[in-house]
N, C-alpha and C positions, 0 to 999 in steps of 0.2 A: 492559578499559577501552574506550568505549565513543565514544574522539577518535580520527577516521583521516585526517583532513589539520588541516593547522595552518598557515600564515603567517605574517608578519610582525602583522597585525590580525583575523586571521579563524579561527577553530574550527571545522570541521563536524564531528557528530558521527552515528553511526550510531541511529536511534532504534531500540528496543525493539520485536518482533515477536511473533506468533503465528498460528498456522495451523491449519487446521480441517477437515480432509476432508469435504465431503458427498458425496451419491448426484448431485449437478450437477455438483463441482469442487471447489475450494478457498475457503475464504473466509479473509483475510488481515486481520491486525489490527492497526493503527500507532499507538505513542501517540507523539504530538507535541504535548507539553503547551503551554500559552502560542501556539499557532501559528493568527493567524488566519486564515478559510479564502483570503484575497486573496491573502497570502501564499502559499498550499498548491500544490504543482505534479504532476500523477501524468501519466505516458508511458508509450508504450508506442512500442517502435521492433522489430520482428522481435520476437523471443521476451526481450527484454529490457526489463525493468520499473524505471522510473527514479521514486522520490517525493522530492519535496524542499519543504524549506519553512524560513519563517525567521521567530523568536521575536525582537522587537523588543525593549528595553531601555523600560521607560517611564517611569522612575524611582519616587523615591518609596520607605518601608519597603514592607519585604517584596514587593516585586519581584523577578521575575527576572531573571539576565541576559538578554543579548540571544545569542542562539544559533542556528544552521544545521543543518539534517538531513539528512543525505541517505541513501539504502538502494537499492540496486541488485540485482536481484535477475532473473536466468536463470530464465524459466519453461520447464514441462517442454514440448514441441511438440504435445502433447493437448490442450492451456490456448488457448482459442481468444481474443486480444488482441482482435478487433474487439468484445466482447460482455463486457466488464469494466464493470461498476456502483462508483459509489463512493460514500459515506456520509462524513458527516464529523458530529462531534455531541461538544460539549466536549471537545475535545481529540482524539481518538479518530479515526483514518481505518479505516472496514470498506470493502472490497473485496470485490467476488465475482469468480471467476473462473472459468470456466464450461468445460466442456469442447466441445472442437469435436462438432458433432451429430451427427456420423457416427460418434461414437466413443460417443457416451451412451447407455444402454440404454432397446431400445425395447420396448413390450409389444408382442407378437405377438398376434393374433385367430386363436381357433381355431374352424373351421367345423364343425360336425357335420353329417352325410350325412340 
């Protein structure tokens, strides 16, 4: 189940991830369906990654309800936080995360004599 805090009036729940290895880092994939992006929040505080966002109620058939996200998530210390891109595109949050440059692989030049 996919509910990790509850209150008296409130729900948040953990949205649904996936993750991507490239030859840059990671790219990270959040569905937060119903969440507009005003609502949408991504941080970054040291190596900890905070997204949260909130699905309003608007009534009417076939509506959703109204809902809170939130995903926390320990990045690995190779994952350089200052250099995170974000995407948001129906519903969907991409993220890149990118490895610190010191760590990325670089081509070397080789001289011939």
């Amino acid at each position: 189940m996919n509910e990790i805090i509850t209150n008296e009036s409130t729900v948040t729940f953990r949205p649904p991830f996936k993750t991507h290895k490239t030859d840059k880092g990671i790219d990270l994939t959040v569905a937060l369906p119903g969440v507009s992006k005003d609502k949408l929040g991504v941080n970054a505080e040291g190596q900890l990654l905070t997204i949260n966002g909130e699905r309003s109620n608007p009534g009417g058939v076939g509506s959703h309800e109204a809902r809170r996200y939130e995903l926390k998530l320990q990045l690995h210390e190779d994952l350089d936080t200052n250099k995170i891109t974000a995407k948001y595109q129906n519903g969907v949050l991409t993220l890149g995360l990118q490895k610190r440059e010191e760590l990325a692989p670089k081509k070397i030049n080789i001289l011939a004599n």
